[in-house]
FIBAMAR-697922 format. One record per residue (C-alpha): residue number from 0; residue in three letters; y negated, z, x. Coordinates in nm, 2 decimals, padded with zeros to 4 digits, m for minus. Layout:
FIBAMAR-697922
<NUM,ALA,<Y,Z,X>>
...
***
This chain:
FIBAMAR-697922
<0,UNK,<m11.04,m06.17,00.57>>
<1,UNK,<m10.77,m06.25,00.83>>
<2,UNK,<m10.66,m06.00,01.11>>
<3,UNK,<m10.92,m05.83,01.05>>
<4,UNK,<m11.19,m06.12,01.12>>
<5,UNK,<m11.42,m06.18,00.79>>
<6,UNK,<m11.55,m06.56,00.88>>
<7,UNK,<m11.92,m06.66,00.73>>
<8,UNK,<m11.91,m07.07,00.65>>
<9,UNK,<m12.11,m07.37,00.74>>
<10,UNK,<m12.24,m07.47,00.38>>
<11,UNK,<m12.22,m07.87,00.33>>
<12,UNK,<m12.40,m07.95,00.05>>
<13,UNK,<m12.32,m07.59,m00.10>>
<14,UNK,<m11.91,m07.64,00.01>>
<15,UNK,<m11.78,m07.40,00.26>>
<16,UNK,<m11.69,m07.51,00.58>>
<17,UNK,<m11.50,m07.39,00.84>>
<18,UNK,<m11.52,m07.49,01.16>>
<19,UNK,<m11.25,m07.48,01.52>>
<20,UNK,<m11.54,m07.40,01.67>>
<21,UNK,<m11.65,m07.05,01.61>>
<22,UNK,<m11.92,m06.75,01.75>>
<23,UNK,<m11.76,m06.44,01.75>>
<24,UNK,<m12.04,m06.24,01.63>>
<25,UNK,<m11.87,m05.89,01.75>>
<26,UNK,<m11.81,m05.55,01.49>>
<27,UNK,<m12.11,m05.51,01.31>>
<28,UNK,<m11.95,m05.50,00.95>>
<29,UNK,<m11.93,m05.14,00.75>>
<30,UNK,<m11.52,m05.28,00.70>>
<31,UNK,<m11.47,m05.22,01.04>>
<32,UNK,<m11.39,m05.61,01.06>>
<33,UNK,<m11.53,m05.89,01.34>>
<34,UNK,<m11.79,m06.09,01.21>>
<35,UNK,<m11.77,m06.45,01.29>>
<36,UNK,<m11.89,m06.79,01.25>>
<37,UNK,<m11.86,m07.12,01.20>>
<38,UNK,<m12.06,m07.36,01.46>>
<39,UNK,<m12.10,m07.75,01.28>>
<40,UNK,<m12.17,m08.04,01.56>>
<41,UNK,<m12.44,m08.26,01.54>>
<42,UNK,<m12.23,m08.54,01.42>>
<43,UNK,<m12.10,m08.35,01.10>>
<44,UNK,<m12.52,m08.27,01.03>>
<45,UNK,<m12.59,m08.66,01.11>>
<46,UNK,<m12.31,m08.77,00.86>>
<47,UNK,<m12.37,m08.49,00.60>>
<48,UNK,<m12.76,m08.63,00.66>>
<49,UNK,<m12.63,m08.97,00.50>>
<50,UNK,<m12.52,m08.84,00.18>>
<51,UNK,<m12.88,m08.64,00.14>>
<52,UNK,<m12.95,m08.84,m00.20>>
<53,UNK,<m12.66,m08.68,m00.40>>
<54,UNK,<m12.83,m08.31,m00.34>>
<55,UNK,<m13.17,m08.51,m00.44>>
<56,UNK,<m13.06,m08.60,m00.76>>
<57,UNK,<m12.90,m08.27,m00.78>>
<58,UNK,<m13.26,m08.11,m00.79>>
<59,UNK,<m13.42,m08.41,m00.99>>
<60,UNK,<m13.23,m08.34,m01.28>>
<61,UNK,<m13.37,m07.98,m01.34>>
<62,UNK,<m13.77,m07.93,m01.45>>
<63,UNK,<m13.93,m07.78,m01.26>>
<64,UNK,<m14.04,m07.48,m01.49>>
<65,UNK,<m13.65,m07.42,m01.46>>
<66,UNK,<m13.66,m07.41,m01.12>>
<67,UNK,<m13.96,m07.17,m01.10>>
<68,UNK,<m13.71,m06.94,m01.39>>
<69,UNK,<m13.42,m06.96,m01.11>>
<70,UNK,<m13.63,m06.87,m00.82>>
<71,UNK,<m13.75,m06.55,m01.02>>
<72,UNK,<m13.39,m06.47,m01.12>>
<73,UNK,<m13.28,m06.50,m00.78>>
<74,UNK,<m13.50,m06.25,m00.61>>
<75,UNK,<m13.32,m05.95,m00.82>>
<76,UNK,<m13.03,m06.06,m00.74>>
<77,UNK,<m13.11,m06.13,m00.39>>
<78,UNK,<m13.24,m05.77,m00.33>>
<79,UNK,<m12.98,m05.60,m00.56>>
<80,UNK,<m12.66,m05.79,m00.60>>
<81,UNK,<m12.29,m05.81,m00.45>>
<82,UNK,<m12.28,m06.19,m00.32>>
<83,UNK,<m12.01,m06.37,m00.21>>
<84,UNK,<m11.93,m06.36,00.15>>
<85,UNK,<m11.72,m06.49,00.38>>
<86,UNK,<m11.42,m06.75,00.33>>
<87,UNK,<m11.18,m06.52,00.12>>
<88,UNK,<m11.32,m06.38,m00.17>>
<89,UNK,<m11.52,m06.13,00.01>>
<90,UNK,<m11.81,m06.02,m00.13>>
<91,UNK,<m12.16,m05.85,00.04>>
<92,UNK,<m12.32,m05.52,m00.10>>
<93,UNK,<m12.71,m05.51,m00.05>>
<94,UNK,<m12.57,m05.17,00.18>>
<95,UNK,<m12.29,m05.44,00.39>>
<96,UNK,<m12.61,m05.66,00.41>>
<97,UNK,<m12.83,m05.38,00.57>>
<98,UNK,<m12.59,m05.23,00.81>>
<99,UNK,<m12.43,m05.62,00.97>>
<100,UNK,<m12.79,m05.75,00.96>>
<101,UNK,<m12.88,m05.42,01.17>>
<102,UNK,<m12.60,m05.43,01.45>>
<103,UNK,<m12.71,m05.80,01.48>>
<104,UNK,<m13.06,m05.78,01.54>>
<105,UNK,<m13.12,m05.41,01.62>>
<106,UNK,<m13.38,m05.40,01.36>>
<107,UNK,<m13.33,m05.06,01.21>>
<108,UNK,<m13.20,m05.00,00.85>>
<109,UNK,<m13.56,m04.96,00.69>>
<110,UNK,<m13.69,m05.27,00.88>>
<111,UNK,<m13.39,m05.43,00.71>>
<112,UNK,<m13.49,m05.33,00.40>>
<113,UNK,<m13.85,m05.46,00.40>>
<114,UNK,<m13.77,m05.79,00.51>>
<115,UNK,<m13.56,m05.84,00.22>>
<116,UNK,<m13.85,m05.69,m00.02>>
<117,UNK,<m14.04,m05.98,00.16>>
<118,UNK,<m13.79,m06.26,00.09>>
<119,UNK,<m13.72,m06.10,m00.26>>
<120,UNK,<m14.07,m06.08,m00.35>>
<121,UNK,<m14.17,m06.46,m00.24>>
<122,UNK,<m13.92,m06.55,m00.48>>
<123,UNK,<m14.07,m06.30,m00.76>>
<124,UNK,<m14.41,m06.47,m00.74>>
<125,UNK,<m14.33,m06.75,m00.71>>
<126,UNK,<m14.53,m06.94,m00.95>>
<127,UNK,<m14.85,m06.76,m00.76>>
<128,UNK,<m14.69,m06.96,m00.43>>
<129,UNK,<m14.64,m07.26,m00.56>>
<130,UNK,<m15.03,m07.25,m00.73>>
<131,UNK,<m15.17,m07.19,m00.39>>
<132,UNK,<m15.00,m07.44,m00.19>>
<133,UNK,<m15.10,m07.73,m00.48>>
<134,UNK,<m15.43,m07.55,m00.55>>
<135,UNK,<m15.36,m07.48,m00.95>>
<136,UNK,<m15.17,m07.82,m00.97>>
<137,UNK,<m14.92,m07.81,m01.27>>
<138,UNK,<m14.54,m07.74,m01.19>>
<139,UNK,<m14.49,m08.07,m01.39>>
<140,UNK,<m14.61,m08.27,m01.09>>
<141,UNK,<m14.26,m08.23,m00.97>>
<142,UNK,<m14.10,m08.40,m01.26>>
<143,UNK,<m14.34,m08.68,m01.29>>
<144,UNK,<m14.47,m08.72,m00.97>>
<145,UNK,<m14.84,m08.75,m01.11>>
<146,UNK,<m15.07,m08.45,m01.28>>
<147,UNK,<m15.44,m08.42,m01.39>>
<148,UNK,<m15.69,m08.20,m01.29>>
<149,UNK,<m15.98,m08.18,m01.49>>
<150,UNK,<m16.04,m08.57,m01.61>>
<151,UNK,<m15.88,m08.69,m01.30>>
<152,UNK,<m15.52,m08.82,m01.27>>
<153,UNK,<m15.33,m08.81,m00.99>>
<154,UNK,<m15.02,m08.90,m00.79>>
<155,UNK,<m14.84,m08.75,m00.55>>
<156,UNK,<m14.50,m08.86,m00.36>>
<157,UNK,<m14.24,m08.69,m00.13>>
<158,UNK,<m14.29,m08.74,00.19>>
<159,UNK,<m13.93,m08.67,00.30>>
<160,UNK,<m13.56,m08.70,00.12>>
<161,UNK,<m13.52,m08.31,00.30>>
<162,UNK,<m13.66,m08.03,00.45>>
<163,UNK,<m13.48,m07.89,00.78>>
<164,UNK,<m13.56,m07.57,00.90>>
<165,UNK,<m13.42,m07.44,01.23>>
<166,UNK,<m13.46,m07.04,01.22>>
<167,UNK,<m13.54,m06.77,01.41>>
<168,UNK,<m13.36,m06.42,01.44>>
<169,UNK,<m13.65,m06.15,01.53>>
<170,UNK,<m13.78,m06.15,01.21>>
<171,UNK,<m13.57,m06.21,00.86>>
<172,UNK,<m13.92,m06.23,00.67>>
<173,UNK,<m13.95,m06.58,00.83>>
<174,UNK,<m13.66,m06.75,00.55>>
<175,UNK,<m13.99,m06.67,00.28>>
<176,UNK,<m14.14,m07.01,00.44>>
<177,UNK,<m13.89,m07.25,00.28>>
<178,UNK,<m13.84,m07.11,m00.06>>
<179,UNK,<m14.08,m07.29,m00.23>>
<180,UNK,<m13.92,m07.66,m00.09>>
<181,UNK,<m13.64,m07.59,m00.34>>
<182,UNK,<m13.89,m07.60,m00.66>>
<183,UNK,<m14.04,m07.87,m00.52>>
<184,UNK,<m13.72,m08.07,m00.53>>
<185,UNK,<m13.67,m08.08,m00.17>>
<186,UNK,<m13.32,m08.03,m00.05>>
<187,UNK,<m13.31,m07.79,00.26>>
<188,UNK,<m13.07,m07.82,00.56>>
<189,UNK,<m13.05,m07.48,00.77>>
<190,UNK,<m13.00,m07.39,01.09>>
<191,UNK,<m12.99,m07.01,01.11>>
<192,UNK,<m13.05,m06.78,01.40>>
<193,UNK,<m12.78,m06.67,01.59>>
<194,UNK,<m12.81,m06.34,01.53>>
<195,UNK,<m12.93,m06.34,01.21>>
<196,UNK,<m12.68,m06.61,00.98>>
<197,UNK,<m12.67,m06.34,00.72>>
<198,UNK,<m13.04,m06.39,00.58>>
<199,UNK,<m13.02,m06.74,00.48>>
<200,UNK,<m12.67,m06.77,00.37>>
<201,UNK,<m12.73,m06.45,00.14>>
<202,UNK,<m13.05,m06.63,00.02>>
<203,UNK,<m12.87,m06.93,m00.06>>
<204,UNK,<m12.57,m06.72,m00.24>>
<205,UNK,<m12.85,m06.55,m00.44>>
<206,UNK,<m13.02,m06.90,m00.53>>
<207,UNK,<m12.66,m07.09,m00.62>>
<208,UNK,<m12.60,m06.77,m00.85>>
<209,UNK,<m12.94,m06.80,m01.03>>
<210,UNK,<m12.90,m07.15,m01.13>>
<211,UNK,<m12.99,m07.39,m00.82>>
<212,UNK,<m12.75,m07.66,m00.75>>
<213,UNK,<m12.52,m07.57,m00.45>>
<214,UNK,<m12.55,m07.95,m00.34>>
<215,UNK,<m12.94,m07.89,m00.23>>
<216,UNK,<m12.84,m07.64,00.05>>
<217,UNK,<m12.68,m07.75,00.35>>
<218,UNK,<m12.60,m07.43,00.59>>
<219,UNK,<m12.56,m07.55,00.96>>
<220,UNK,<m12.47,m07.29,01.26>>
<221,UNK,<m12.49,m07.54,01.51>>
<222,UNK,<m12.62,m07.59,01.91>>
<223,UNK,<m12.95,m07.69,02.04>>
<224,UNK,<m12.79,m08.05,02.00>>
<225,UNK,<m12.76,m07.96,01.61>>
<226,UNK,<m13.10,m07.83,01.62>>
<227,UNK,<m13.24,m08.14,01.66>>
<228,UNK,<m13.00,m08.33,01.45>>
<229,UNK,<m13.12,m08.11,01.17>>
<230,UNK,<m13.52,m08.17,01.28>>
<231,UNK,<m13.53,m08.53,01.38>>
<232,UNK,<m13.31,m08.65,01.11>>
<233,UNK,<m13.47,m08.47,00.76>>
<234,UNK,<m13.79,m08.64,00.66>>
<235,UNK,<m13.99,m08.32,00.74>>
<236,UNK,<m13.85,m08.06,01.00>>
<237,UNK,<m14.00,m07.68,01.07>>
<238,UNK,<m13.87,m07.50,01.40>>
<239,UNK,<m13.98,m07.15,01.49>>
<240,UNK,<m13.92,m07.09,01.85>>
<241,UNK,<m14.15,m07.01,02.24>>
<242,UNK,<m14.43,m07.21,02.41>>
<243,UNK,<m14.17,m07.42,02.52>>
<244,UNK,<m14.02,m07.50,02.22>>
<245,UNK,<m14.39,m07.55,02.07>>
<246,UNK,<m14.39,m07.83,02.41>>
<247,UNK,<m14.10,m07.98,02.35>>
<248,UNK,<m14.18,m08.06,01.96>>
<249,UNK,<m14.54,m08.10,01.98>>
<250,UNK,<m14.57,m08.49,02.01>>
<251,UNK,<m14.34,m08.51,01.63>>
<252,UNK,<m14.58,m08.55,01.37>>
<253,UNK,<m14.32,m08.47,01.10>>
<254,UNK,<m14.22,m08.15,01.26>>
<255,UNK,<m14.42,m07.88,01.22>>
<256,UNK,<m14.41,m07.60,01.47>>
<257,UNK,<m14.41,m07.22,01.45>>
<258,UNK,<m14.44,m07.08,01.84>>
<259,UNK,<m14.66,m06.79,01.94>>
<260,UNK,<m14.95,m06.64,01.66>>
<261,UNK,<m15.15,m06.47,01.90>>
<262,UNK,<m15.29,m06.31,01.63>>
<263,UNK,<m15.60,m06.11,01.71>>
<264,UNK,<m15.82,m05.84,01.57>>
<265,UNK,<m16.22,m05.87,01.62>>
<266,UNK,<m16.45,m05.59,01.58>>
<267,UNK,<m16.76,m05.71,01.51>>
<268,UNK,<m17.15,m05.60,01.66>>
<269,UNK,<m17.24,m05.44,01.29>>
<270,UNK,<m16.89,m05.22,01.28>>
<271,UNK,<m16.86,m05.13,01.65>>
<272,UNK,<m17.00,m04.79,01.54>>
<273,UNK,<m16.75,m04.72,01.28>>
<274,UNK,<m16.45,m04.85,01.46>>
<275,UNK,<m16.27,m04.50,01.39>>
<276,UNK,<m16.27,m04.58,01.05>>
<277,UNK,<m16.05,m04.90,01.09>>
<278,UNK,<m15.80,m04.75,01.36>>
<279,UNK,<m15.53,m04.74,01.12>>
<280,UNK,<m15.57,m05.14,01.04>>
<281,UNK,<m15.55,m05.21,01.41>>
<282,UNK,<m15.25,m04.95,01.41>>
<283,UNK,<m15.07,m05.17,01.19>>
<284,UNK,<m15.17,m05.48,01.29>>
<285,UNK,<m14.99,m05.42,01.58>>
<286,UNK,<m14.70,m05.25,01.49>>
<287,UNK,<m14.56,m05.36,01.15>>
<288,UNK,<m14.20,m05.51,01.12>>
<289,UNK,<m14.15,m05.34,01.51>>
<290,UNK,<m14.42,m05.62,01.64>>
<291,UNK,<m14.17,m05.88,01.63>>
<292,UNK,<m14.37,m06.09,01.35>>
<293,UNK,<m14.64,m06.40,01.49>>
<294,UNK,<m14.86,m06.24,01.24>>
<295,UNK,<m14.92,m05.92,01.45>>
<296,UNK,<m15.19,m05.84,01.64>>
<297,UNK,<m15.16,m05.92,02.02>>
<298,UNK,<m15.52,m05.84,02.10>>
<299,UNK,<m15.78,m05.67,01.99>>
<300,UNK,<m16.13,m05.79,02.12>>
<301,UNK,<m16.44,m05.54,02.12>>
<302,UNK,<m16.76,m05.56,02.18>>
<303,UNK,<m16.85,m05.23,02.28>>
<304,UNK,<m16.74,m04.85,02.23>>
<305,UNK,<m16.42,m05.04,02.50>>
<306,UNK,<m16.27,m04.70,02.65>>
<307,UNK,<m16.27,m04.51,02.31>>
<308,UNK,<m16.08,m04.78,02.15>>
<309,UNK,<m15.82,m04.85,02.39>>
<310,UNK,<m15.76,m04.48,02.42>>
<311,UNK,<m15.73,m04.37,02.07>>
<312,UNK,<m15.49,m04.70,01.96>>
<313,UNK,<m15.33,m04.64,02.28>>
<314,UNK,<m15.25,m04.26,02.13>>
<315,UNK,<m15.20,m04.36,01.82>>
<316,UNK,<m14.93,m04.63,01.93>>
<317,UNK,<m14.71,m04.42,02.26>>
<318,UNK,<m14.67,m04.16,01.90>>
<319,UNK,<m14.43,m04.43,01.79>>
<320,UNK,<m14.04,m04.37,01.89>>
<321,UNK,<m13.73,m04.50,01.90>>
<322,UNK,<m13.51,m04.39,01.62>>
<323,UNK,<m13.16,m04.42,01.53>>
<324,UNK,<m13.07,m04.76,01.28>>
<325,UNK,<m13.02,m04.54,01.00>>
<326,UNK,<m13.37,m04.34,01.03>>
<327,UNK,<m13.57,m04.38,00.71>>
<328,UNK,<m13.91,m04.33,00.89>>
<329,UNK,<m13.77,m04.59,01.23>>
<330,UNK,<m14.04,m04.81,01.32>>
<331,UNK,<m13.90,m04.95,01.63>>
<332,UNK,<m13.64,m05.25,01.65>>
<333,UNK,<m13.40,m05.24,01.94>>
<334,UNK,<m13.32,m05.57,02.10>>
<335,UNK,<m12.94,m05.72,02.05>>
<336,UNK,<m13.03,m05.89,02.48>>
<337,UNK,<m13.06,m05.59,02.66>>
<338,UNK,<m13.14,m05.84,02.94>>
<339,UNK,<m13.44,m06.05,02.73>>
<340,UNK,<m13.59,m05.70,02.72>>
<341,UNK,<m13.60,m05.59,03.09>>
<342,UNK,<m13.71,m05.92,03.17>>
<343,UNK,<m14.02,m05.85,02.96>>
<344,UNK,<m14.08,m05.53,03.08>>
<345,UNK,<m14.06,m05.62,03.45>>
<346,UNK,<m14.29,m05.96,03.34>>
<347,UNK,<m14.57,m05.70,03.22>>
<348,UNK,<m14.54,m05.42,03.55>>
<349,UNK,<m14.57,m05.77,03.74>>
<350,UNK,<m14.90,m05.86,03.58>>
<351,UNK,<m15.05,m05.56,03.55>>
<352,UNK,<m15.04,m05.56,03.97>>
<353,UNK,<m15.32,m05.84,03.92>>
<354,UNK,<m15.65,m05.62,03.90>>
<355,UNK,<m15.83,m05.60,03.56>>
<356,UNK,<m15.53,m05.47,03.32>>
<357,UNK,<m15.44,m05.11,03.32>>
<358,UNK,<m15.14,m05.00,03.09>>
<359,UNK,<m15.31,m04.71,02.87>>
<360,UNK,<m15.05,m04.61,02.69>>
<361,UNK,<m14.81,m04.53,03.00>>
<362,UNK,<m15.03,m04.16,03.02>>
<363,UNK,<m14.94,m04.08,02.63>>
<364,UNK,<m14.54,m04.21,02.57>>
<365,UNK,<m14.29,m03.90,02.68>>
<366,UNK,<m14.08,m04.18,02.94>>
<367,UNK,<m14.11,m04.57,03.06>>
<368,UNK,<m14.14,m04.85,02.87>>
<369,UNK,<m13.80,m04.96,02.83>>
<370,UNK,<m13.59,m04.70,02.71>>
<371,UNK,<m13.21,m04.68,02.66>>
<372,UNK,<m13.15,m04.49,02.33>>
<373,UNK,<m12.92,m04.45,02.03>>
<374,UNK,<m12.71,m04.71,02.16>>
<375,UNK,<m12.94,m04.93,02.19>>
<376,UNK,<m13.23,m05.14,02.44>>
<377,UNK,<m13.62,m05.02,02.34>>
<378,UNK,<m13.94,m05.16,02.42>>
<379,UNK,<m14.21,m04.84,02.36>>
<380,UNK,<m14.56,m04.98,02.26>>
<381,UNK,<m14.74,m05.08,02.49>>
<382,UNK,<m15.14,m05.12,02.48>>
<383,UNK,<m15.32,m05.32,02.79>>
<384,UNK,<m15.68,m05.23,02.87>>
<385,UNK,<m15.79,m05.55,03.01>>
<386,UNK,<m16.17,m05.50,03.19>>
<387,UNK,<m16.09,m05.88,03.31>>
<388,UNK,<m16.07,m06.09,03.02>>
<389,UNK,<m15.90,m06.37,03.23>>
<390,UNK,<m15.64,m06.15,03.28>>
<391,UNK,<m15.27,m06.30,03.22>>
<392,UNK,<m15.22,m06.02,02.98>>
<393,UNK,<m15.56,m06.07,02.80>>
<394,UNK,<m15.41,m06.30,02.60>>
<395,UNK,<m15.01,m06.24,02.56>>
<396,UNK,<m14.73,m06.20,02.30>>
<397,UNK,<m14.46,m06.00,02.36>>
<398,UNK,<m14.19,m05.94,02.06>>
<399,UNK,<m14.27,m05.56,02.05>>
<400,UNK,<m14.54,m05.36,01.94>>
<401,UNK,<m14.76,m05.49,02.27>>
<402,UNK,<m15.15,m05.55,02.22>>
<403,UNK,<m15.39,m05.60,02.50>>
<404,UNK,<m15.77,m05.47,02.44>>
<405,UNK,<m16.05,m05.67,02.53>>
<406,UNK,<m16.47,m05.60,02.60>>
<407,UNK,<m16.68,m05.89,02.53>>
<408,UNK,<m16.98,m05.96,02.34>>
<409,UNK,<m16.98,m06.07,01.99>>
<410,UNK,<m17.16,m06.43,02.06>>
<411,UNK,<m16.85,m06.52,02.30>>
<412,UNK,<m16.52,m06.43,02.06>>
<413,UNK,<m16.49,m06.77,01.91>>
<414,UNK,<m16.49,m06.95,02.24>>
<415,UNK,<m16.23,m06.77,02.43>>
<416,UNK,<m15.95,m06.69,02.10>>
<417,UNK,<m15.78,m06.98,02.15>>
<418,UNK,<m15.51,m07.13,01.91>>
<419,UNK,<m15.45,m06.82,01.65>>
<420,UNK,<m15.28,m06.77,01.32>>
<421,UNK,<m15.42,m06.48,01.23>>
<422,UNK,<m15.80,m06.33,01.25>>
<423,UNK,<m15.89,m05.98,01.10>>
<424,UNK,<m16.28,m05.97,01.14>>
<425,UNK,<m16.37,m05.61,01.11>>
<426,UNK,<m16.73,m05.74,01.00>>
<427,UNK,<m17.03,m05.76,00.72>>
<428,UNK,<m17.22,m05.98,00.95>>
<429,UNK,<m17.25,m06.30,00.70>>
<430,UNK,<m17.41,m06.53,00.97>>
<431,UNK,<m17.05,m06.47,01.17>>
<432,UNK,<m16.84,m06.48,00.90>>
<433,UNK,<m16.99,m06.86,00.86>>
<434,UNK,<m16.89,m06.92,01.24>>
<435,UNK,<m16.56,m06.75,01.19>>
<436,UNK,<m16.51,m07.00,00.86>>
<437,UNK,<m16.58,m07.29,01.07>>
<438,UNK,<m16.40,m07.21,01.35>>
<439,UNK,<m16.13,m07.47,01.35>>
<440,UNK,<m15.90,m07.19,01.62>>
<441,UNK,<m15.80,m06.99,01.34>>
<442,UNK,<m15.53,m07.05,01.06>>
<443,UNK,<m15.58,m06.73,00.83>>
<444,UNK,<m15.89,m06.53,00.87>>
<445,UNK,<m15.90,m06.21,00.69>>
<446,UNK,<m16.28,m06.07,00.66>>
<447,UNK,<m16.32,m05.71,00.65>>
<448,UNK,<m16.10,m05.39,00.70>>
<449,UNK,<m15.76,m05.61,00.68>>
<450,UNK,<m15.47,m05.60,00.89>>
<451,UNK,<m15.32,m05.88,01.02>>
<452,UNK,<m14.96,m05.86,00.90>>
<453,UNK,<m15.13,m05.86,00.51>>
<454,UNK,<m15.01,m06.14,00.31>>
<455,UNK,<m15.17,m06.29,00.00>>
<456,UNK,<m14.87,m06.51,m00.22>>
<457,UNK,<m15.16,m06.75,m00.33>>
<458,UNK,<m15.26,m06.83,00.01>>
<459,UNK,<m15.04,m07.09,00.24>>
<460,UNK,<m14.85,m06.84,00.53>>
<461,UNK,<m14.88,m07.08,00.79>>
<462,UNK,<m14.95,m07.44,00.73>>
<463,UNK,<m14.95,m07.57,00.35>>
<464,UNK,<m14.57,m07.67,00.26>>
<465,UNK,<m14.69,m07.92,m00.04>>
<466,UNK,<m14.95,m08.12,00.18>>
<467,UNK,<m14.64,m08.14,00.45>>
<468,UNK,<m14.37,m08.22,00.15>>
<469,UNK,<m14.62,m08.46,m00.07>>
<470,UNK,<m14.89,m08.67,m00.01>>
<471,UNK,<m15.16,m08.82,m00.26>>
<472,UNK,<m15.22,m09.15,m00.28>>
<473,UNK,<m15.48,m09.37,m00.53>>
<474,UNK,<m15.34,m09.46,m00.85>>
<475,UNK,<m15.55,m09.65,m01.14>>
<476,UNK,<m15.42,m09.80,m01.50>>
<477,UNK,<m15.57,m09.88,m01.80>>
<478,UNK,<m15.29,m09.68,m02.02>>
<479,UNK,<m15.17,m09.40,m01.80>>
<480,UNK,<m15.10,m09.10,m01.98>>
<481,UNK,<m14.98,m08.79,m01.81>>
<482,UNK,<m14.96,m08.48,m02.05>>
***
């Protein structure tokens, strides 16, 4: 640390880096120090991109087994240890971790806290990740390239030299997606959020410390420009990011895109009755992680019982409060662009002066919508009654606790969802649960009293990582042998 500035590194091939060019990332440290960091250009990623073969061999020398032992190891150390930090010896408490990662995002302290129980356990169960992406495949695969299943053998080759990942900041959850790339002998070439840099590089610390070669991770702040270096020059590329970023990406088959979940909840016919029993579900479908995950609810479609539904999860959500960071029970994340949030809150009071969409939980919160509190910029939840299910807001995501409610019958759910990642059917009908199967709209489907934000480690997030890092081809020989 230097006049009081502690500087966070660009991480080529594991090597810190510092650049002339720098963020200044403002006083969000318990030290009392400036955070700042170090912004790479695209032509240090392009020639670090050259070299990528020395990290892959770094990674090919380990079995995989090992690997799987080193991811384990790492998520305790990850969740409990002091990490180096910084370009001078500084290290990072799990408490310096919470509190910088805080001021940055406004995520409050507890919020903080689960995300890193979400990173840490991805890690844990590992082994369970890795068996649902490859379907029960044997870690081995990764050593040999080829496995058997049952009496058949098979082969299977990397698609890419790399993985690059270009990161969001709303939600530090997100760095679970790429963890498994490592055991998979994939190197992995970051660009982290801007106001979150501490998740990943703290990741990476954890992971170098539990065994993984430093040379696999490359650690890039960088510009849009950099952004794309990172995606269009790795074999494979994942961006998080808006509709617009989804646009701008869409026509690269190697990069797959993470943009808007519109996740939904759907009540069906046979539970329409019962719906108070699964008000808490909806509750947190909608609000977990402060509604800033793709995997929350957006909207909830009904297909009767319309006004008691929208009033008593329109209750249930004004009840939730801004809280100061440090609040264990804060629920609420306050947003680091004071300006991105009035922007959404005067978006929504613009459409709601289209008819059709009436905001229900305006009548329940004790103030407006956007709130200036505890230092910091809040959205209050927000539930839409929409009796027009064309309505702009029928169908929206906002990166709050936001969720529109919907009347329609059962029979015309599936047609008008749309592109979603996540479906919790609130349903025992089995002839829908076949159509909701087959629907080819919706990436997870969760059947029964589920919320959407649920994960299960043995079932792919969002997309299936090994089918986008390996692909199977045809192999026959007379004296093959795999063990």
């Amino acid at each position: 640390m230097k006049n009081n500035v502690t500087h966070i590194p660009a991480l080529r091939f594991g090597e810190a880096y510092k650049s002339l060019d720098t963020n200044d990332l403002g006083t969000v440290l318990r030290s009392g120090s400036r955070l700042e960091v170090s912004v790479v250009n695209a032509g240090i990623i392009r020639r670090d991109k050259q070299a990528i073969e020395r990290a892959r061999a770094a990674l090919r020398k380990i079995p995989a087994e090992t690997l799987l032992d080193y991811a384990e190891k790492a998520s305790e150390i990850y969740l409990e240890g002091e990490l180096p930090f910084g370009m001078d010896g500084e290290t990072q408490t799990v408490a310096d971790y919470v509190t910088a990662l805080s001021g940055l995002t406004g995520l409050p302290h507890s919020l903080c806290r689960s995300n890193m129980f979400k990173v840490s356990a991805a890690l844990k169960n590992i082994r369970a990740v890795l068996a649902g992406l490859t379907r029960g495949l044997p870690a081995e695969l990764f050593d040999k390239g080829c496995a058997r299943l049952g009496d058949i053998d098979m082969n299977f080759f990397p698609t890419a030299d790399s993985l690059g990942v270009t990161l969001p900041s709303n939600s530090p959850g997100v760095n679970s997606l790429w963890l498994p790339a490592l055991v998979m002998k994939t190197p992995v070439l970051l660009k982290p959020g801007r106001e979150d840099p501490l998740t990943p590089y703290r990741i990476i610390q954890a992971m170098i410390q539990a065994g993984f070669p430093k040379d696999a991770f490359g650690f890039y702040p960088t510009t849009h420009e950099g952004g794309d270096a990172i995606l269009l020059s790795c074999g494979r590329g994942i961006v998080f990011g808006s509709d617009a970023t989804v646009k701008k990406y869409e026509k690269y088959s190697n990069i797959q895109v993470h943009g808007s979940g519109r996740s939904k909840v759907l009540i069906g016919q046979d539970m329409a009755e019962e719906w108070e029993k699964h008000l808490d579900v909806m509750v947190e479908s909608v609000s977990a992680n402060g509604g800033r995950s793709c995997i929350n609810a957006s909207s909830v479609l009904v297909p009767s019982h319309f006004n008691e539904i929208a009033d008593a999860l329109a209750q249930k959500l004004a009840a939730i409060e801004p809280c100061s960071r440090d609040d264990e029970h804060a629920l609420l994340c306050g947003f680091a662009n004071a300006e991105f949030a009035k922007m959404m809150d005067e978006a929504i009071d613009d459409a709601l002066k289209t008819p059709g969409a009436v905001d229900l939980t305006a009548k329940y919160r004790k103030g407006p919508r956007l709130v200036e509190k505890f230092g910091q910029t809040f959205l209050c939840p927000t539930l839409i009654a929409c009796s027009d299910p064309s309505h702009p807001l029928a169908n929206t995501e906002y990166m709050f606790p936001f969720v529109s409610v919907v009347e329609m019958p059962q029979s015309e759910m599936l047609n008008v969802i749309g592109t979603t990642l996540v479906v919790s059917a609130l349903t025992e009908d089995e002839e829908w649960m076949e159509d909701l199967m087959a629907s080819p709209d919706i990436d997870r489907l969760n059947l029964g009293s589920v919320p959407t934000n649920w994960v299960q480690w043995e079932q792919p997030h969002e997309g299936n990582l090994f089918e986008f890092l390996y692909r199977r081809r045809a192999i026959q020989a007379k004296t093959l042998k795999i063990a």
